[in-house]
Residue, then its C-alpha position, 0 to 999 in steps of 0.5 A: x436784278x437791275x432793270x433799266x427803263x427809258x428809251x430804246x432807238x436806233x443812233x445813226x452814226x456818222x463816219x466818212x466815206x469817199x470824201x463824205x459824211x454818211x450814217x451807219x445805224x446802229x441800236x442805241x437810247x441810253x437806257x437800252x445802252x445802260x442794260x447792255x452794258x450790265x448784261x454784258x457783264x454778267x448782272x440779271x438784267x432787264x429791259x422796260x420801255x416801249x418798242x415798235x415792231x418795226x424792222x428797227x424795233x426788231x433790231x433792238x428786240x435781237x441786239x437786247x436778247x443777244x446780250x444778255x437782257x431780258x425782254x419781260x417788260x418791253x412793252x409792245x408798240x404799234x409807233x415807229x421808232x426814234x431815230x437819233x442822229x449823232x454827229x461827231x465833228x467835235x469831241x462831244x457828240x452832238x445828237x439831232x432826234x426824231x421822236x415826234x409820235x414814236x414808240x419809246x416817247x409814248x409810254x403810259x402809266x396804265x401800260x407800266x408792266x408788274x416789276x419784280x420785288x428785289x429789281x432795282x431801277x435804273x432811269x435817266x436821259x430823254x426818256x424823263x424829258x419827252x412826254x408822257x413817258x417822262x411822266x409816266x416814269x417820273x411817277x415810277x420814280x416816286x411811287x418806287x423811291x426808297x422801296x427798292x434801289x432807283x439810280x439816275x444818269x441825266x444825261x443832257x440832251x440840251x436840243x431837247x430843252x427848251x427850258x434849262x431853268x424848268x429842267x434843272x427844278x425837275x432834276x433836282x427834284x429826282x435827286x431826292x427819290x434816287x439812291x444813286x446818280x451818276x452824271x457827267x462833267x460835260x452835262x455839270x457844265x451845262x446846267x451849272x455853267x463855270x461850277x466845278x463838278x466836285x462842288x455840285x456833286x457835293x450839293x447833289x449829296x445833300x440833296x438825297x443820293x447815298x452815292x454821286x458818281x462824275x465821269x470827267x473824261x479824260x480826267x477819270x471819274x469821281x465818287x463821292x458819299x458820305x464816308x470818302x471822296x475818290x478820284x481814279x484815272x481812266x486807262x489810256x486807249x486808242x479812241x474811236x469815239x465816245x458815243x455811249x461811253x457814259x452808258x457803258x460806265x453807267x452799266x458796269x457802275x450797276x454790274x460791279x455793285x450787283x456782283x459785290x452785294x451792294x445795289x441797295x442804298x445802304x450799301x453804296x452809302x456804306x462804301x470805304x475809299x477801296x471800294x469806291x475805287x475798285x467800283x471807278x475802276x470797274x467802270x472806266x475800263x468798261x466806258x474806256x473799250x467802249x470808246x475803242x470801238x464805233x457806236x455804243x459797244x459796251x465790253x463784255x465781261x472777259x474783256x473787263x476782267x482780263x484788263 
């Protein structure tokens, strides 16, 4: 079973309207993105973050179930719910949040639920930056580093850190508890400015990770471990935007390795050149129908394996 812990908010997207710019809602938070994304696609998945029962909350409660994710590990939650706001003038979406006393900001570690012995723990984004439950899952990290498989995709927000020197020491420092990081170029550009990313997914590697795996954008993705290095192009598709297409690989990367007995650090590190391949490909076909459609919309399974 794959379990993603973190946030789970509402993204309000922006698209035109009448010569305006107006905000569609839509469920949303990388973490919950990652488990819809895998439950979509057919892994045991499930769900562990904190949840308001308000109207929003509600909504991200039928959005998980409806695709597929467990709820067993929600945790109940009287706050209210973040609200993200994604503006997508640019390329890159650019995100303004509203986290100030909400529910998924506010897990701590007394409330973390029991786990199963075989999940494996999927962690990352704004979730390991707002406090306590940056803390809280820090210490899930480290209590559960090298007992079970733990993945991380950082997933840059910069609006949320006001340190870049201090966050890049505490995300170095998760790269020895995971057995797999996924990261992207626009995030590698941010925290190690005029690097190449294939050089710093190297460093990474010899940091802890059996695995590290680069989404480029249009560029493809890149996998690196200790047998083999694979670059694979994305298909070509008609882009509505980007906005979760990080977590839709993130979640089909999981899937894929799920579905081929291979969710354990042994068996990303065991990886030939085929099979990383075979994974990189999995993954951009799923980030790229993501990206034909508005909002974070991971891909079911028939529409992956028909393509």
């Amino acid at each position: 079973m794959i379990i993603a812990c973190g946030e789970a908010l509402i993204d309000f997207t922006s698209l035109p309207y009448g010569g305006r710019t107006v905000y569609r809602p839509h469920p949303g938070g990388s973490l919950m993105n990652v488990a819809v994304a895998s439950g979509r696609l057919g892994a045991p998945t499930g769900f562990l973050g904190k949840v308001s029962h308000d109207a929003f909350g509600r909504l991200l409660r039928q959005h998980l179930q409806e695709s597929g994710v467990s709820l067993g590990w929600v945790v109940e939650a009287r706050e209210p719910t973040t609200l993200a706001f994604v503006h997508l003038e640019t390329g890159e979406p650019e995100y303004s949040f509203y986290a100030g006393g909400t529910a998924d900001r506010s897990l701590e570690i007394e409330e973390l639920p029991a786990l199963p012995k075989d999940a494996a723990l999927h962690f990352g984004s704004i979730s390991l930056v707002l406090e306590p439950t940056a803390g809280t899952l820090e210490y899930l990290m480290q209590q559960e580093s090298r007992r079970r498989f733990l993945s991380l995709d950082p997933n840059v927000r910069p609006g949320l850190i006001p340190d870049r020197a201090a966050y890049l020491e505490r995300l170095e420092g998760w790269l020895g508890l995971v057995d797999l990081v996924k990261v992207s170029q626009a995030d590698l550009e941010w925290l190690y400015p005029g690097e190449s990313p294939k050089s710093i997914a190297q460093d990474w590697l010899a940091k802890g990770p059996a695995l590290v795996l680069v989404t480029l954008g249009g560029a493809g993705s890149l996998a690196l471990n200790a047998n083999a290095t694979r670059l694979v192009p994305v298909p070509k598709v008609e882009v509505a935007d980007t906005v979760g297409a990080g977590d839709s690989f993130m979640g089909a990367a999981l899937a894929w390795l799920h579905r081929h007995g291979r969710l354990s650090r042994a068996g990303v590190g065991g990886l030939e050149e085929p099979g990383l391949e075979q994974l990189l490909t999995f993954a951009n076909q799923a980030a790229a129908i993501n990206c034909t459609r508005p909002g974070a919309d991971p891909p079911w399974g028939h529409e992956v394996d028909s393509r």
